[in-house]
Each structure stands twice: as structure tokens, then as C-alpha cells.
FIVEXTOR-63136 format. One record per residue: residue in three letters; residue number from 0; y, z, x of N, C-alpha, C, O in turn. Coordinates in Angstrom, 2 decimals. Example, Ala and Ser with C-alpha at 12.3 -4.5 7.8 and 13.67 -1.06 7.14 Angstrom:
residues 2
["ALA" 0 [-5.69 7.80 13.19] [-4.50 7.80 12.30] [-3.30 7.80 13.20] [-3.32 8.46 14.24]]
["SER" 1 [-2.25 7.08 12.85] [-1.06 7.14 13.67] [0.03 7.87 12.90] [1.14 8.04 13.41]]
end
This chain:
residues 192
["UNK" 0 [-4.21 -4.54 4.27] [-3.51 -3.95 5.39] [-3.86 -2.47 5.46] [-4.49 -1.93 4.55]]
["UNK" 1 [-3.50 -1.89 6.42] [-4.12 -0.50 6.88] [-2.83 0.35 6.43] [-1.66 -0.03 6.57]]
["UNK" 2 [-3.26 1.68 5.81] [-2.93 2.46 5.05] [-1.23 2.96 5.45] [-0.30 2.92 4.65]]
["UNK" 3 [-1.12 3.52 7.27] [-0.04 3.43 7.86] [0.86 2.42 8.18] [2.01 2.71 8.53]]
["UNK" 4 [0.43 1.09 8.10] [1.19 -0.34 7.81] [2.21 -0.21 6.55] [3.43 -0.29 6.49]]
["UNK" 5 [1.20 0.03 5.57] [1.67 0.22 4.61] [3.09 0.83 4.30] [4.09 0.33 3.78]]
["UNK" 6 [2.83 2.02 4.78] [3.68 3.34 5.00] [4.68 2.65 5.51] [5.73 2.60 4.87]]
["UNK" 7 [4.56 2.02 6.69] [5.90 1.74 7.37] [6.93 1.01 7.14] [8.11 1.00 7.48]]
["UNK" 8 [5.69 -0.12 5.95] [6.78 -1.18 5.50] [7.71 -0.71 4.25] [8.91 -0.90 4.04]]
["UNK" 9 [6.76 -0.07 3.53] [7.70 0.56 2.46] [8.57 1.64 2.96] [9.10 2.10 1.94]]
["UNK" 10 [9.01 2.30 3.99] [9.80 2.74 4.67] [10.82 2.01 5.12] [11.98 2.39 4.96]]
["UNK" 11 [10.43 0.65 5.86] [11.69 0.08 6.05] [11.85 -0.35 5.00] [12.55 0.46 4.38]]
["UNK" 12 [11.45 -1.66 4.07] [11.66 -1.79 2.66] [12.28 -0.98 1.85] [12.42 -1.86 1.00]]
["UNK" 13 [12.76 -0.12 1.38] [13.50 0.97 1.41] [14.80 1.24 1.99] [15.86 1.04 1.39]]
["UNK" 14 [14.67 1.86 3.65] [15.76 1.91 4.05] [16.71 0.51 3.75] [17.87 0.54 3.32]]
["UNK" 15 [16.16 -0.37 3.99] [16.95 -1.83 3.87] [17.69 -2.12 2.07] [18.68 -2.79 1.77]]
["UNK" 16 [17.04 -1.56 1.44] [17.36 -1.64 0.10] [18.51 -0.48 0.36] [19.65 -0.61 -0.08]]
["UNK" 17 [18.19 0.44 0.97] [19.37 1.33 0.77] [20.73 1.21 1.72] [21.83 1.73 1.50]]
["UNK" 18 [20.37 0.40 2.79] [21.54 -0.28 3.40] [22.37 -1.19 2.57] [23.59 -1.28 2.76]]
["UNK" 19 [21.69 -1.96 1.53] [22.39 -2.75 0.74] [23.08 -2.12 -0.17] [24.21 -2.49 -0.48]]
["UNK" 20 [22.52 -1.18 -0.65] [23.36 -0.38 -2.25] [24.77 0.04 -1.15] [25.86 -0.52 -1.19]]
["UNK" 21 [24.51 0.81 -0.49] [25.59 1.40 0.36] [26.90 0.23 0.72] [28.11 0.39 0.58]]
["UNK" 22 [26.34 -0.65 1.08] [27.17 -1.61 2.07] [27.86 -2.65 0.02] [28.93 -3.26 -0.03]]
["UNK" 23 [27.02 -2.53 -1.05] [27.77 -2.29 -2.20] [28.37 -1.73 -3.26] [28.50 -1.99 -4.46]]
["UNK" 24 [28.82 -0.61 -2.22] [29.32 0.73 -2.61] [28.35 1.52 -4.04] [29.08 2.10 -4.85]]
["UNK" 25 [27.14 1.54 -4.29] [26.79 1.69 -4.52] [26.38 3.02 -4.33] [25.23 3.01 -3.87]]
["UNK" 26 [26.89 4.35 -4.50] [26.04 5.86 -3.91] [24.90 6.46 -4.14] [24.48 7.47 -3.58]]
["UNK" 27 [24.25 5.66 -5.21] [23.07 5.92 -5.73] [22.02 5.43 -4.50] [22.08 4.21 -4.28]]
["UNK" 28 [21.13 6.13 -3.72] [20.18 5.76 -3.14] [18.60 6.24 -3.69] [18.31 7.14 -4.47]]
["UNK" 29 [17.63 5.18 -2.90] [16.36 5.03 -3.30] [16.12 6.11 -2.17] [16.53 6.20 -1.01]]
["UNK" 30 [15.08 7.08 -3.14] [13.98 8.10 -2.07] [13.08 6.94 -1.18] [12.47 6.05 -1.76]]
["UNK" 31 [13.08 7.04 -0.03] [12.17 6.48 1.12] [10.83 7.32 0.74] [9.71 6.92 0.44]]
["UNK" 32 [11.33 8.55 0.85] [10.01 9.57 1.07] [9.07 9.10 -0.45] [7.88 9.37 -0.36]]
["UNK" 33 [9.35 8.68 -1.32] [9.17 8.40 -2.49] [8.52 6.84 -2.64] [7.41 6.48 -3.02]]
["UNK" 34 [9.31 6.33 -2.31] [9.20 4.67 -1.65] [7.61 5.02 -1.08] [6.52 4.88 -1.63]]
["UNK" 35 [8.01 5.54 0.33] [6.57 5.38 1.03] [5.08 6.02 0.36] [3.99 5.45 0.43]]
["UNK" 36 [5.37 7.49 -0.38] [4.40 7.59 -0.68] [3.77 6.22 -1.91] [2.59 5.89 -1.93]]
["UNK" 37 [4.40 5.86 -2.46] [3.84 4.52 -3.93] [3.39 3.10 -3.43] [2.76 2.19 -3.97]]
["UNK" 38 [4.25 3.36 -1.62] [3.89 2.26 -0.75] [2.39 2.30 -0.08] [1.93 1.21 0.25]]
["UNK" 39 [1.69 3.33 0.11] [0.39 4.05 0.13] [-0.39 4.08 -0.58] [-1.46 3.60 -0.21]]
["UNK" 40 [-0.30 4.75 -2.21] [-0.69 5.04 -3.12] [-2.06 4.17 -3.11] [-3.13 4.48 -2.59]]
["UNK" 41 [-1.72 2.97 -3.86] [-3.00 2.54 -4.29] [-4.12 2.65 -3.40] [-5.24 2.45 -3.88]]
["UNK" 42 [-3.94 3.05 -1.65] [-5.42 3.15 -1.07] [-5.64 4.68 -1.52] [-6.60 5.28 -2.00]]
["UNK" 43 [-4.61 4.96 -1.23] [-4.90 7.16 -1.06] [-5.65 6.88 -2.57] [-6.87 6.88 -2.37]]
["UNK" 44 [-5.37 6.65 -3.93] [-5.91 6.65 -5.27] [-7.43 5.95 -4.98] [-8.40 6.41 -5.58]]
["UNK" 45 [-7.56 5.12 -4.28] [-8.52 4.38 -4.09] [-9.80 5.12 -3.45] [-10.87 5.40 -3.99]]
["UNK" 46 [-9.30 5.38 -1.91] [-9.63 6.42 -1.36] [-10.19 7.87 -1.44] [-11.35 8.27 -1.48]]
["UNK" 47 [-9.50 8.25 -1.45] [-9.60 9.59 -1.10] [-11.24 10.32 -1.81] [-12.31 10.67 -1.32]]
["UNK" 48 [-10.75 10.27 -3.00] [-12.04 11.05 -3.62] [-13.05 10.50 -3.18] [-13.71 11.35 -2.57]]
["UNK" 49 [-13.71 9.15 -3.15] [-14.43 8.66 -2.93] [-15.01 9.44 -1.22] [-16.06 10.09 -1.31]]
["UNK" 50 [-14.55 9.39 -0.20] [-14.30 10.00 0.91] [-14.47 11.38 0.90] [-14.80 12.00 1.91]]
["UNK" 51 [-14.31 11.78 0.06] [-14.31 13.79 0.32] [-15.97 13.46 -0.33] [-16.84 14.11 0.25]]
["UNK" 52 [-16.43 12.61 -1.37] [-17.99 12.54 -1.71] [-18.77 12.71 -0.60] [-19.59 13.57 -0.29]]
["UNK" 53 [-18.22 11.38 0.14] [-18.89 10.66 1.32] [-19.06 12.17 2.19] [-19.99 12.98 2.17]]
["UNK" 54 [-18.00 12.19 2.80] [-17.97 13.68 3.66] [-18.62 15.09 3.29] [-19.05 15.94 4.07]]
["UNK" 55 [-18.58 15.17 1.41] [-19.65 15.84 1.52] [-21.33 16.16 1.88] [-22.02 17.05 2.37]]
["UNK" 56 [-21.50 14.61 1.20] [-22.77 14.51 0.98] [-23.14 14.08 2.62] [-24.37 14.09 2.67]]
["UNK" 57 [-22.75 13.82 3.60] [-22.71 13.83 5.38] [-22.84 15.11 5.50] [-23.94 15.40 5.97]]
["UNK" 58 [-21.79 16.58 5.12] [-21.92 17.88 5.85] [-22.92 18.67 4.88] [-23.34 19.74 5.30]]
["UNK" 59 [-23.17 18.38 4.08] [-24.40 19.17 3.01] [-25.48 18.77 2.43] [-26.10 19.32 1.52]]
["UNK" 60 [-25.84 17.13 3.35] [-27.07 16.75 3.17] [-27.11 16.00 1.91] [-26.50 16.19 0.86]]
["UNK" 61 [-27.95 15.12 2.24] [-28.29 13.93 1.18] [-27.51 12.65 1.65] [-27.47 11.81 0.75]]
["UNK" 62 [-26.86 12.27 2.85] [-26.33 11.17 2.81] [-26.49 11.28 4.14] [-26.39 12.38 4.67]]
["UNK" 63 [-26.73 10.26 4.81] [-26.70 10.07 6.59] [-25.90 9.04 7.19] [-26.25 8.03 6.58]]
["UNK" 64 [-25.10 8.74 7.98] [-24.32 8.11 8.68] [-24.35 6.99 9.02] [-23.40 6.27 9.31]]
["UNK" 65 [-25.89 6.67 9.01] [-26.59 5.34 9.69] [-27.20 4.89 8.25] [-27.77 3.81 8.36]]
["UNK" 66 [-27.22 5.27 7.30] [-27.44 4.76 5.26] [-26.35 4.34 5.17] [-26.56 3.17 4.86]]
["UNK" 67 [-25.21 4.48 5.22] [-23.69 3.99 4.91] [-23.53 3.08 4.95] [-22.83 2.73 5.89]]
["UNK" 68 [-23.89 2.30 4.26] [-23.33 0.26 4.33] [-22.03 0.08 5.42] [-20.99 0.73 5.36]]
["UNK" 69 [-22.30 -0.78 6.25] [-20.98 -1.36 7.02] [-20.40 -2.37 6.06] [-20.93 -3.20 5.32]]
["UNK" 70 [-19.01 -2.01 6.34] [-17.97 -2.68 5.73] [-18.24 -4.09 5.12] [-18.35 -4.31 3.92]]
["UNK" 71 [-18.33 -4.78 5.86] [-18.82 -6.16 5.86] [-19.83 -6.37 4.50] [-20.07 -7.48 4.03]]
["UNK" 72 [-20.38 -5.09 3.97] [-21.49 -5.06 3.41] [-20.71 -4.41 1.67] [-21.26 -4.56 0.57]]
["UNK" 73 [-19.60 -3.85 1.86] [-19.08 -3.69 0.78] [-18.49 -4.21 -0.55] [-18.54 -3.68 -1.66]]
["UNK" 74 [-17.79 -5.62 -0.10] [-17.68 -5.93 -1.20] [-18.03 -7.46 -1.23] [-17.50 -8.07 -0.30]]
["UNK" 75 [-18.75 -8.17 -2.04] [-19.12 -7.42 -3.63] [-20.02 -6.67 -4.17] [-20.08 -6.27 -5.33]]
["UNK" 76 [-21.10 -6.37 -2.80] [-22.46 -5.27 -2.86] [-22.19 -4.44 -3.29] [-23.15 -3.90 -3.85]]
["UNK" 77 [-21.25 -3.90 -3.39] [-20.49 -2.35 -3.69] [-21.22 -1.89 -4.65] [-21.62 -0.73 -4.49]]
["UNK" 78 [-21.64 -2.58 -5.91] [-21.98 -1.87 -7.01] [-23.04 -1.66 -7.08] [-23.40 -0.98 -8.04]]
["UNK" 79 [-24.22 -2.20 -5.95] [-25.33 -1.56 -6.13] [-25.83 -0.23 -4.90] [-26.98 0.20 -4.79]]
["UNK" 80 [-24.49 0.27 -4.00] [-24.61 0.94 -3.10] [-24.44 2.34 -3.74] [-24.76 2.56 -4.91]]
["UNK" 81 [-23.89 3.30 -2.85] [-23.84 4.22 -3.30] [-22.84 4.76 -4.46] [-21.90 4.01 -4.73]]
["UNK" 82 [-22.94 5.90 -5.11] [-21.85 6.13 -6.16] [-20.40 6.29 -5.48] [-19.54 5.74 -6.17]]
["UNK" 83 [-19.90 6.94 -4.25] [-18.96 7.34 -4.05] [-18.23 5.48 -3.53] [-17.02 5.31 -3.43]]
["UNK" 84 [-19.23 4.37 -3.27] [-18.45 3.39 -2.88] [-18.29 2.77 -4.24] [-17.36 1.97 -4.32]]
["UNK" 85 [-19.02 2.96 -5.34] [-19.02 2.26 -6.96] [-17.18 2.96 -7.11] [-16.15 2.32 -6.93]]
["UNK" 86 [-17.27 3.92 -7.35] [-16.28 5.28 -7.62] [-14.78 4.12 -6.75] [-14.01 3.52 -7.50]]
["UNK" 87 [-14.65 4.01 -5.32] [-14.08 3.24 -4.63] [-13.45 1.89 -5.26] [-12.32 1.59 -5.65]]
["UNK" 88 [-15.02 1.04 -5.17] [-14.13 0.03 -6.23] [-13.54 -0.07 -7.48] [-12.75 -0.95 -7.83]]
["UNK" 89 [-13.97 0.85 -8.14] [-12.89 0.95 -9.39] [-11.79 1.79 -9.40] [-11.10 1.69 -10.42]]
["UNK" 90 [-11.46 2.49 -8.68] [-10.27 2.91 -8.46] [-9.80 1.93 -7.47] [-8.62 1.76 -7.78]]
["UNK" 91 [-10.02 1.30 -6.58] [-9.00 -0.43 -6.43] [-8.94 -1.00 -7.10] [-7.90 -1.65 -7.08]]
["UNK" 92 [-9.66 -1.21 -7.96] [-9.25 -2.21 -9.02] [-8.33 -2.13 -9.56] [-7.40 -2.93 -9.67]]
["UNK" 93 [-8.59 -0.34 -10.29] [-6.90 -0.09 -10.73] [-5.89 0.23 -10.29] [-4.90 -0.19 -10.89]]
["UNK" 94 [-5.68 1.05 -9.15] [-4.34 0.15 -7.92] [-4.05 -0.79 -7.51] [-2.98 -1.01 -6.94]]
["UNK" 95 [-4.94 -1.59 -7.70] [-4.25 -2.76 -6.84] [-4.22 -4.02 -8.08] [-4.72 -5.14 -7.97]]
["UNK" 96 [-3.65 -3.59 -9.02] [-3.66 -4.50 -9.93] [-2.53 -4.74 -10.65] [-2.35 -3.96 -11.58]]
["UNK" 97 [-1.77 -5.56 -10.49] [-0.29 -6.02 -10.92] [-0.07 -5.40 -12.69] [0.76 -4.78 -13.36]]
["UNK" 98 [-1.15 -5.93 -12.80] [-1.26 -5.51 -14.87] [-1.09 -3.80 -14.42] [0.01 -3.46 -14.83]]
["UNK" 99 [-1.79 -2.62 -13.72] [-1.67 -1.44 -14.14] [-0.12 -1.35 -13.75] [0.76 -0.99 -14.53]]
["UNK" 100 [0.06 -1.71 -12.52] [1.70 -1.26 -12.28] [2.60 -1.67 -13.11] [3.56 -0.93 -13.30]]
["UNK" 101 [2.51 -3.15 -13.91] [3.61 -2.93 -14.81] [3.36 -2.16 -15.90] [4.30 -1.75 -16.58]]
["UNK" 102 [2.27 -1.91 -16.15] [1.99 -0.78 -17.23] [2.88 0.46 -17.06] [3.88 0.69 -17.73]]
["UNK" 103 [2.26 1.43 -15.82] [2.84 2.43 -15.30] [4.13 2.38 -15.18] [4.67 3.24 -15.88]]
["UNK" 104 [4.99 1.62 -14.51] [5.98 1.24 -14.37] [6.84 0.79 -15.60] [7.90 0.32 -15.17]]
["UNK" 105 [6.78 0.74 -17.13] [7.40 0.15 -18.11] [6.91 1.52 -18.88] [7.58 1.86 -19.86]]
["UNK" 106 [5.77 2.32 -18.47] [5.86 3.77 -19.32] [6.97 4.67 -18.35] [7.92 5.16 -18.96]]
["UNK" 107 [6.89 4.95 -16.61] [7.49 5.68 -16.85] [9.31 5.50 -16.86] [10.23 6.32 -16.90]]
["UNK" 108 [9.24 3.77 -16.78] [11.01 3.68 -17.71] [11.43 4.17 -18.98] [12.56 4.63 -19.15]]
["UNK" 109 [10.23 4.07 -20.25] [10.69 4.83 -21.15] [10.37 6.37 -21.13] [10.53 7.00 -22.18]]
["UNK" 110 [10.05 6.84 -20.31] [9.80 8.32 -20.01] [11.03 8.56 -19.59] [11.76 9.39 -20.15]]
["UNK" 111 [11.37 7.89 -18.62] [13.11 8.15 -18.34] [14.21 8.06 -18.15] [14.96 8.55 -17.31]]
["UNK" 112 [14.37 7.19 -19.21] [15.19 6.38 -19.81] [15.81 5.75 -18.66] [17.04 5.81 -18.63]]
["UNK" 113 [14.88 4.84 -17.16] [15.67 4.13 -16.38] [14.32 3.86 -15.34] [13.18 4.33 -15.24]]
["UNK" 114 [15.07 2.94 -14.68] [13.46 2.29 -13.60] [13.56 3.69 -12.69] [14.46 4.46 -12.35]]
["UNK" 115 [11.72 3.55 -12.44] [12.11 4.51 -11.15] [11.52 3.20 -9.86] [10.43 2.79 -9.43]]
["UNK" 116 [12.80 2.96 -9.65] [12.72 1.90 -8.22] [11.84 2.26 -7.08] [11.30 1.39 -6.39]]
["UNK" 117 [11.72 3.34 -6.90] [10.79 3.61 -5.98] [9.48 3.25 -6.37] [8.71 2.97 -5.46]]
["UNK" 118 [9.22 3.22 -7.12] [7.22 2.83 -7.48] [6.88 1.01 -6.94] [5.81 0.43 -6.72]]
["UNK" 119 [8.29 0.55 -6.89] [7.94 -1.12 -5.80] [7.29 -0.64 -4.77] [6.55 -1.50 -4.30]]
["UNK" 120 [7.21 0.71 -4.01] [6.37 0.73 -3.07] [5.17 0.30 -3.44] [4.56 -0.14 -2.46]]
["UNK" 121 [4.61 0.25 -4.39] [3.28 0.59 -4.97] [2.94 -1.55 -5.29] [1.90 -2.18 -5.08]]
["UNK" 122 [3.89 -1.91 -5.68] [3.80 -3.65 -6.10] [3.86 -4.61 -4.44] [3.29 -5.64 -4.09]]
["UNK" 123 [4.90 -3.60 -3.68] [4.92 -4.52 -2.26] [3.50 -4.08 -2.10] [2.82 -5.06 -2.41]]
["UNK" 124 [2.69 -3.06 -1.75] [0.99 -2.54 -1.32] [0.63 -3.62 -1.63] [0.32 -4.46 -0.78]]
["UNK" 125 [0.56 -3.98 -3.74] [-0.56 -5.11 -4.18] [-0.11 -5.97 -3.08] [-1.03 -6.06 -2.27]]
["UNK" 126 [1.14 -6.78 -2.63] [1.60 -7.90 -2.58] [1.19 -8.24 -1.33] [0.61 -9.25 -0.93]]
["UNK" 127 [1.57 -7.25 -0.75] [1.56 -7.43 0.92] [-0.56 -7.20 0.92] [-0.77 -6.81 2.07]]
["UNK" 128 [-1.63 -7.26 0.36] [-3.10 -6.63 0.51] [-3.56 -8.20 -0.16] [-4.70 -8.65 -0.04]]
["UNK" 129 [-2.50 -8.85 -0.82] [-3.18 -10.37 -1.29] [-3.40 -11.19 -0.21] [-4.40 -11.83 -0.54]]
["UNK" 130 [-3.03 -11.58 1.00] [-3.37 -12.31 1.47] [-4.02 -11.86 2.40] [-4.88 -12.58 2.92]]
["UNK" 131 [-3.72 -10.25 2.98] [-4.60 -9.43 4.02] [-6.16 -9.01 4.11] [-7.02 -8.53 4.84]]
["UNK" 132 [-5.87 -9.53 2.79] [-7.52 -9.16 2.73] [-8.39 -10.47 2.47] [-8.14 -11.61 2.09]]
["UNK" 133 [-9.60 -9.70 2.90] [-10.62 -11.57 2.26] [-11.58 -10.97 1.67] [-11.81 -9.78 1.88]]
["UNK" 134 [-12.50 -11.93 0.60] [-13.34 -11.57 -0.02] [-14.25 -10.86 0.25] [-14.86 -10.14 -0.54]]
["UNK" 135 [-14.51 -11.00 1.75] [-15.62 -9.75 2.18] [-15.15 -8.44 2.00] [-15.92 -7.65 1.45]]
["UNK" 136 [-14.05 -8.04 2.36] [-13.70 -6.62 2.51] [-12.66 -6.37 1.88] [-11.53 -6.62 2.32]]
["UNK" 137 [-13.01 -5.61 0.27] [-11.70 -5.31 -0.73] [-10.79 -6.25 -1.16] [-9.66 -5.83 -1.39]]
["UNK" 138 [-11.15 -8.01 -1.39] [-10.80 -8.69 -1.80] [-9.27 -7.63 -3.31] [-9.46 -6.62 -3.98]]
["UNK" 139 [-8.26 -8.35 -3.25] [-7.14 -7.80 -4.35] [-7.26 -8.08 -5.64] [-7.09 -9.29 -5.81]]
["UNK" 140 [-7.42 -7.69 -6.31] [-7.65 -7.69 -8.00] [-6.65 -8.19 -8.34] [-6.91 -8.20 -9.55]]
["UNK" 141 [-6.02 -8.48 -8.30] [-4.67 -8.16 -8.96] [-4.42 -8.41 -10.54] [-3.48 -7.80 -11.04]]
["UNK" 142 [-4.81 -8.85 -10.96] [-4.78 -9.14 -13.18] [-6.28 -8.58 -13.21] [-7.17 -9.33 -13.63]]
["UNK" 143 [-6.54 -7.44 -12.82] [-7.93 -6.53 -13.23] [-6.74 -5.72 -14.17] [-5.56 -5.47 -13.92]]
["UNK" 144 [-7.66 -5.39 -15.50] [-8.72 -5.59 -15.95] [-9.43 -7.10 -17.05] [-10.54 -7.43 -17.48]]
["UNK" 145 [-8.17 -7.58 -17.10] [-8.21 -8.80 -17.66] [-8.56 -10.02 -16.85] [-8.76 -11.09 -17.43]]
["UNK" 146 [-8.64 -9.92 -15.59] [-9.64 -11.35 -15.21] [-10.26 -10.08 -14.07] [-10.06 -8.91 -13.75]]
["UNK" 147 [-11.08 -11.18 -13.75] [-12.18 -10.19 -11.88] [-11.65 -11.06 -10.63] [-12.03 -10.98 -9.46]]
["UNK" 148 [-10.32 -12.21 -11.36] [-10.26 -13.09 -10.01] [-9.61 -12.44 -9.25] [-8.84 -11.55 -9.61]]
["UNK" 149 [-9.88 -12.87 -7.76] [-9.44 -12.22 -6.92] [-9.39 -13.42 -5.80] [-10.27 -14.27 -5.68]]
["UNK" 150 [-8.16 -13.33 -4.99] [-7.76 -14.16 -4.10] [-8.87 -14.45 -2.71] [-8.94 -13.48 -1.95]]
["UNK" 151 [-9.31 -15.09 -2.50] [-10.52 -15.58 -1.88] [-10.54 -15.89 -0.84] [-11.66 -16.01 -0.36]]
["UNK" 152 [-9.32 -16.19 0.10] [-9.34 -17.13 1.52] [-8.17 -16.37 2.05] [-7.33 -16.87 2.81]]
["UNK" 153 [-8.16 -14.85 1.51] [-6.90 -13.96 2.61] [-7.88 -13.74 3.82] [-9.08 -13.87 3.59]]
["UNK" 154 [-7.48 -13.43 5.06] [-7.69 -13.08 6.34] [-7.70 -11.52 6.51] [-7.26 -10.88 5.55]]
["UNK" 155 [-8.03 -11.02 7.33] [-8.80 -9.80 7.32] [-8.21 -8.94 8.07] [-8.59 -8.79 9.23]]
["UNK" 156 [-6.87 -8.00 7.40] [-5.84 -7.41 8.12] [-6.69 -6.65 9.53] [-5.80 -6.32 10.32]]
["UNK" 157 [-7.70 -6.36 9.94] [-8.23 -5.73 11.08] [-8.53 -6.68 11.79] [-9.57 -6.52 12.43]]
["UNK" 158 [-7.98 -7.67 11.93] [-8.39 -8.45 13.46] [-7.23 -8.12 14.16] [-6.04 -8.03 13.87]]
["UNK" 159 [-7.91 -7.95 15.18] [-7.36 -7.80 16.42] [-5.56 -8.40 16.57] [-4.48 -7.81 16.69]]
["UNK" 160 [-5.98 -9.89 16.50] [-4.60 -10.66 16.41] [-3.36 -10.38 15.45] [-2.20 -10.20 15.84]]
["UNK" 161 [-3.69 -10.39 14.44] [-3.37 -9.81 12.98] [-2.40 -7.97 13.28] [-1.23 -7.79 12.95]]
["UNK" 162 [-3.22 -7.00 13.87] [-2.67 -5.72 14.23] [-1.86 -5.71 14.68] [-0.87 -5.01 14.45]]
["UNK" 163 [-2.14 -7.09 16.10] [-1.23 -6.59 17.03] [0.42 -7.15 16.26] [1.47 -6.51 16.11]]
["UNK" 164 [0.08 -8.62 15.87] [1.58 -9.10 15.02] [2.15 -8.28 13.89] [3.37 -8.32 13.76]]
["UNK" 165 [1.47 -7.56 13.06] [1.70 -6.84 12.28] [3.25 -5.45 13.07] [4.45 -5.17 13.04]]
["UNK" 166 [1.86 -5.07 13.69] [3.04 -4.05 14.25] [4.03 -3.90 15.41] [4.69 -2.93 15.77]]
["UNK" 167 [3.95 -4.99 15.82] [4.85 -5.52 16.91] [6.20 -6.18 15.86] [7.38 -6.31 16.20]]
["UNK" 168 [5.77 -6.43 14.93] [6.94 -7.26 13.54] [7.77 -5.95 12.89] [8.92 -5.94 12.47]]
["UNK" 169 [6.59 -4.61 12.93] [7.05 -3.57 12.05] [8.08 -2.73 13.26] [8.97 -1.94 12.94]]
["UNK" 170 [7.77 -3.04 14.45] [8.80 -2.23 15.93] [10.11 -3.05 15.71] [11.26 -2.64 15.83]]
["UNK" 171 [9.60 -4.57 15.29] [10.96 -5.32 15.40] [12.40 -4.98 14.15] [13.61 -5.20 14.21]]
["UNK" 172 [11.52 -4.36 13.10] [12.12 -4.58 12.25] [13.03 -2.87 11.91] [14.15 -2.71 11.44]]
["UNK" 173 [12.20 -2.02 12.29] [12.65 -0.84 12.81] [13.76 -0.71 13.80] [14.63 0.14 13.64]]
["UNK" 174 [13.77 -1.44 14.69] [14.59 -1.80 15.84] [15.96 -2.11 15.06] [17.04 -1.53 14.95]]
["UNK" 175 [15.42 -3.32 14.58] [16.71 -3.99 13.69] [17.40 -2.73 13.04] [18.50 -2.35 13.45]]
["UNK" 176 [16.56 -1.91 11.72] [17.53 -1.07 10.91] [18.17 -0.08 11.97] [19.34 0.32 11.96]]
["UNK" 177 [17.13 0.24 12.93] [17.94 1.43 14.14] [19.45 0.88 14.22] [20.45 1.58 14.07]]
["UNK" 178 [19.44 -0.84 14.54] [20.93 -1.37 15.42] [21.64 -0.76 14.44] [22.22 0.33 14.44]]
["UNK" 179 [21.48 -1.86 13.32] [22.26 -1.95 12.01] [23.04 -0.53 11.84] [24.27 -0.41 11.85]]
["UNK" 180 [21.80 0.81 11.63] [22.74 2.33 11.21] [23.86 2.74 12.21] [24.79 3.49 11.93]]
["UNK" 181 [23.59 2.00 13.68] [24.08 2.14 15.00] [25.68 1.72 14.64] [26.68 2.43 14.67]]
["UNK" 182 [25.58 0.75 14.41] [26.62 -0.35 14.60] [27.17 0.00 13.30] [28.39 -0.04 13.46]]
["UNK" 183 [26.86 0.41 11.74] [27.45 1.01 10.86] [28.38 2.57 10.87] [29.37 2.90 10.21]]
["UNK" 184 [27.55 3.32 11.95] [28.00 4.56 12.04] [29.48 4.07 12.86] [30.60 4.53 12.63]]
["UNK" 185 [29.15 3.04 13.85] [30.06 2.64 14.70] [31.49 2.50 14.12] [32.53 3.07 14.48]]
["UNK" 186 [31.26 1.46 12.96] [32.51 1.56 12.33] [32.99 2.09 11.31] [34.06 1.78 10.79]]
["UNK" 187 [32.08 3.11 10.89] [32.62 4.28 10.66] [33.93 5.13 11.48] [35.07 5.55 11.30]]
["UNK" 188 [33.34 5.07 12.05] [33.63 6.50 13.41] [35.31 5.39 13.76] [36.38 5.98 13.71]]
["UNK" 189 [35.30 4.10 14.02] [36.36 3.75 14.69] [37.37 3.47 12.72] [38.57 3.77 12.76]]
["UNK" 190 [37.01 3.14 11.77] [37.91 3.21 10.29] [38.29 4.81 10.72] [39.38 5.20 10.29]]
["UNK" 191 [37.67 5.56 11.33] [38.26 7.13 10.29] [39.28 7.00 11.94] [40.15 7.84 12.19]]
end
């Protein structure tokens, strides 16, 4: 799924978790802003550096625009293309891999002495990228580094059809938490 998908779901994912603690009197709430960035994470980790390579080696020569493997051409070619797409797939590997997050996630509970709930942003990413993706393009690791399997017959979050349901689901569901705070504030306002 695409990077702002992402974002949005672990945003509502989130708010909705935090409608529940609330509505069980619960005052402790989950950071969204926190949520979303771990809901991101594994592409931005994936990403990014790889991309500032790319962009260099485009504005300072040695790499040309029309050399750039098309997508389609990335994975599993990846490793004999360029370094900044080698660089790419192994930093997905290790985001998007169920084994690093519970790693990360079980160090930094004993770092502090309690879950930090917000890093599910980072497990919904793997979860929600297993079936979005297909073997051609960034197939999901997910038990990397201990197996290379990877889920084989996901569909290819950039079709057309796929976008449009995606985010027509993510308006709906936004909509929904909008009513919900609506209709909560509501009876608020009429208890006091």
C-alpha cells in the first residue's frame, strides 16, 4: 500500500483505539501522531536513503533517468541493479518483517518497563502490505531474516481499482470517527 494510505489508517486505527480506552474510562491515551509515524515507518526506513542516492546520483551525474529499472523490474532483479535499489531491499526486509518488530518491540518494553502501543503502527504497515503487494513489486518478507518466504499471490496496491476502494473505505471510515466524536461531544454537552 502507498505510504499516505498507510498514514491514514494508522491514524484512524488509533483514533478508534482511543475512542475505546475513553468510552472504558480509561484516561490513558495512544499518541496518533506516534501511531502514524510507526504506521509509515517501515517504507520511510526502507525508502528514504535509498532515494536521496538515487536523487543524487540524477543531480550530480552518474545515474540517468531512463537507466532506472521500472518497477516491474525490481523485485527480485533488485540485487543485480543498482546499489541504492540493493540498499532498498534490505532495508524492507528489515521493516517489513514481523521477526524485527517483535524484536524491537519486546526491547523497547524492557527499556521501559511497559509496551509502547504505538509501534502497532509499524505491525498493521507489515499486515496491511501482505496481501497488497505481489511478487513483482516488494513482495512482504515477513519472517526475514529467518526464511526469504514471501507471500506470492497479493495484488498490487496501485491498480487503479484497488486506490480507488482503498480510499473511498479510508473517507468512509473517517466519516464514521468524525460522527462518532460528533455524537460523543453531543452527549457530553447534554450530561453536563
Amino acid at each position: 500500500m502507498d505510504i499516505f494510505a498507510h498514514g491514514l489508517w494508522a491514524g484512524a486505527a488509533f483514533k478508534a483505539a482511543n475512542n475505546k480506552l475513553q468510552k472504558s474510562g480509561n484516561l490513558k491515551k495512544l499518541s496518533i501522531k506516534w501511531g502514524i509515524f510507526w504506521g509509515t515507518f517501515p517504507d520511510l526506513f526502507a525508502f528514504i536513503i535509498p532515494l536521496i542516492m538515487v536523487a543524487w546520483g540524477i543531480f550530480f551525474g552518474g545515474i540517468k533517468i531512463q537507466d532506472l529499472p521500472r518497477p516491474s523490474a525490481i523485485e527480485p532483479a533488485a540485487h543485480d541493479t543498482f546499489p541504492a535499489f540493493r540498499l532498498a531491499n534490505l532495508l524492507y526486509n528489515i521493516g517489513h518483517s514481523l521477526i524485527v518488530f517483535f524484536l524491537v518491540f519486546a526491547v523497547v518494553w524492557l527499556i521501559r518497563k511497559r509496551p509502547a502501543w504505538e509501534l502497532g503502527g509499524w505491525i498493521f504497515h507489515v499486515l496491511i502490505d501482505i496481501p497488497t503487494h505481489s511478487y513483482k513489486f516488494y513482495p512482504t518478507p515477513l519472517l526475514w531474516p529467518v526464511s526469504q518466504w514471501k507471500f506470492l499471490y497479493g495484488f498490487s496496491w496501485a491498480e487503479p481499482w484497488f486506490i480507488i476502494v482503498n480510499y473511498s473505505a479510508i473517507v468512509a471510515v473517517y466519516l464514521y470517527l468524525w460522527r462518532l466524536r460528533k455524537k460523543t461531544i453531543k452527549k457530553l454537552i447534554s450530561n453536563n
